[in-house]
N, C-alpha and C positions, 0 to 999 in steps of 0.2 A: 392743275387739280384733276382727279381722276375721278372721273363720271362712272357710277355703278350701274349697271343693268339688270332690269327682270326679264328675260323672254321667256311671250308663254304661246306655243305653234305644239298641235298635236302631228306633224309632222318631220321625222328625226331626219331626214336628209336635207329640208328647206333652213330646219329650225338651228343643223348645224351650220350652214350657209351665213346662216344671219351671224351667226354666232363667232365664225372668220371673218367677215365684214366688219362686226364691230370691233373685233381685238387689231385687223387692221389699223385703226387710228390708236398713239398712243396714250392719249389719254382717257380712252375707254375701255372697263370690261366687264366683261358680264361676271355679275355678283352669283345667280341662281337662274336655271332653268327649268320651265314645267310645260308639261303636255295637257295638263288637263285643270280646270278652275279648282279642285281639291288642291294639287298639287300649289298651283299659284300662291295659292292664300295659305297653306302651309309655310312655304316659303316666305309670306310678308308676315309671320308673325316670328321669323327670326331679321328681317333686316327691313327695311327700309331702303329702296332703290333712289338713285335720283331722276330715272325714269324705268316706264314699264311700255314693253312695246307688245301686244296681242296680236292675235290671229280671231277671227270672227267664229268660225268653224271650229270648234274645241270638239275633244272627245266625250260623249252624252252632254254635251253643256252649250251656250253660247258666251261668245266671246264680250259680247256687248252687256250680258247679264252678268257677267265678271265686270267687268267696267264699272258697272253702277256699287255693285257691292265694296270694288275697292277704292273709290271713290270715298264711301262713308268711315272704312278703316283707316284710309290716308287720303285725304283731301288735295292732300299739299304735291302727291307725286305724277306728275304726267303721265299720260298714255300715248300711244299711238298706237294706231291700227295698223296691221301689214297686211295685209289680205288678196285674197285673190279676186274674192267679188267685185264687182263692179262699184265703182267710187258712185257712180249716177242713183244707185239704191240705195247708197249705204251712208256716204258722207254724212248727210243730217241724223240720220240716225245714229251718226257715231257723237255727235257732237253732242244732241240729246241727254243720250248718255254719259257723257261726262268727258270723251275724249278732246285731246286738244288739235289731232290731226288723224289723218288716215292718207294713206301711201300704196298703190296694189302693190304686191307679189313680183311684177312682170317689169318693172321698174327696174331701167337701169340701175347697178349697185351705187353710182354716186346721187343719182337722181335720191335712193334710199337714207342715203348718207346728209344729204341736205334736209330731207326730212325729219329727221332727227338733229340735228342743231339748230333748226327749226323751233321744234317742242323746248329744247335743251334752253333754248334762248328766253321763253316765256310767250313766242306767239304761235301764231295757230297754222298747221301747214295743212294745205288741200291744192291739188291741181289748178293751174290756170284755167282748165275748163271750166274745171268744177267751181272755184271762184265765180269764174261768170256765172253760170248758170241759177247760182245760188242770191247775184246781183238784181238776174233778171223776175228771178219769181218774185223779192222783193218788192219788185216796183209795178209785178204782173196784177191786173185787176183780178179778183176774186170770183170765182165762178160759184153762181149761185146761193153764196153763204155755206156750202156746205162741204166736209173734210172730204178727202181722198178714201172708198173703201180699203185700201192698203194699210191705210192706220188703224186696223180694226186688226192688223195682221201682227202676232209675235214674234221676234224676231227669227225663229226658227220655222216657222209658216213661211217668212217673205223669205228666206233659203231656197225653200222648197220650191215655191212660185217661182223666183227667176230661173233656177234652174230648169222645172220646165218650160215658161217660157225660152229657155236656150234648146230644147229641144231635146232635155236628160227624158229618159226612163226612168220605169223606179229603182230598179237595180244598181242602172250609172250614178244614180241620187242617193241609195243608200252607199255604196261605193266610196264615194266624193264626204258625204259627212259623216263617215264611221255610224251609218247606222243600219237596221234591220231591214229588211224590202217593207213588211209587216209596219213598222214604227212612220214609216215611209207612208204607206198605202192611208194610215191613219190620218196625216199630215194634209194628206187630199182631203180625206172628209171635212176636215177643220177647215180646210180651205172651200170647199164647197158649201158648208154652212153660211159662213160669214161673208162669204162675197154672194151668196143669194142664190145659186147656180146648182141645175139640177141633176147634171152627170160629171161626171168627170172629165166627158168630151167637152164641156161646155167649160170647164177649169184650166183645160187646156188653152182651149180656142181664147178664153179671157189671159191664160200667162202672154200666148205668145204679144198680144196685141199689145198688152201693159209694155213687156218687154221692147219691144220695137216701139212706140211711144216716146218711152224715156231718153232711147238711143238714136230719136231724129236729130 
C-alpha cells in the first residue's frame, strides 16, 4: 500500500532532501508540498495525506500553530515534526499541539526514516533522550506549585529566546526565521515583558542561562 505524504519545510533545498528520502522507500510518495501554513492548508483541502511531516519555522507562521489548526480539519492524520530546533524546547510542545512525534533535521537519514514508520505505525516517536527526560519530569517533585515562565511564551517568542540563548543576533535571528530585524527586535520586547526583565541585556543574560539549563 502506498503511503501519501504532505511536506511542509519553508526551506527548498532541505524540503527537497526530504522529499528524495521519502520516494527512496517504495511505498512512499509525496502527494503535496508546501512552504508555508497558506500553502499547507491549501493543499489539505484537495487531499487528504496519510501523514504530514512539518518544520516548526515556516515562512511568517509557526509550524506548531499549523499543527493545531490541521488537527481540527483532519483529526485522523499524523504529524511529525522535522526541525532543526532543539527536541529539549520543543518536544512537549510538539505533542501539546497535536503531534505525534518530532525528529531534528541533523538526524541521520534512516534515524529520519524510522521516525516516520514510527508515526505511520500509530505510536509516538521522540528520542531516547528525550524519552527519558520526559520519564523523569513525570516523577520530578514540583517546584513550588508554580508553571515555568516559558509557558507564558508563544511559540514564536520561545524561537526567538533559544536562539539567543544560542547566542544569534537579531540579524542571524531574523535570517534563520525568514523575518525582519524590525519583527525581530519586537519579539524582544514581548519577551522582556513577560518574562519580567528590564533590558534586553537582562533577556539575554535570562535566554542564555534557560538555554544551558535545559541542556545539562
Amino acid at each position: 500500500m502506498i503511503r501519501h505524504f504532505l511536506v511542509v519545510d519553508d526551506h527548498p533545498v532541505f524540503r527537497q532532501g526530504l522529499v528524495a528520502l521519502i520516494h527512496s522507500q517504495t511505498d512512499y510518495k509525496v502527494a503535496s508540498e508546501a512552504g508555508s501554513s497558506e500553502e499547507a492548508l491549501k493543499s489539505l483541502e484537495q487531499l487528504t495525506p496519510d501523514i504530514a511531516l512539518v518544520d516548526i519555522s515556516l515562512r511568517n507562521d509557526n509550524g506548531l500553530d499549523l499543527v493545531r489548526t490541521m488537527k481540527k480539519i483532519h483529526p485522523d492524520v499524523p504529524v511529525l515534526i522535522v526541525t532543526m530546533h532543539d527536541e529539549i524546547v520543543y518536544a512537549e510542545r510538539s505533542m501539546k499541539a497535536g503531534a505525534r512525534g518530532l525528529v531534528m533535521k541533523q538526524e541521520a537519514p534512516e534515524t529520519i526514516l524510522e521516525a516516520i514508520r514510527t508515526v505511520l505505525s500509530g505510536r509516538v516517536y521522540l528520542s531516547e533522550r528525550m524519552n527519558n527526560r520526559i520519564l523523569e519530569s513525570m516523577f520530578a517533585a514540583p517546584k513550588d506549585g508554580e508553571n515555568s515562565p516559558i509557558d507564558r511564551l508563544s511559540e514564536r517568542e520561545t524561537e526567538v529566546l533559544e536562539f539567543i540563548g544560542q547566542g544569534f543576533g537579531a540579524t542571524e535571528i531574523a535570517r534563520n526565521l525568514a523575518l525582519s530585524v524590525k519583527t525581530v527586535n519586537t519579539y524582544q520586547e514581548h519577551l522582556k515583558e513577560k518574562l519580567n526583565l528590564e533590558s534586553s541585556a537582562d533577556v539575554r543574560r535570562f535566554a542564555v542561562s534557560w538555554f544551558q539549563a535545559t541542556h545539562r
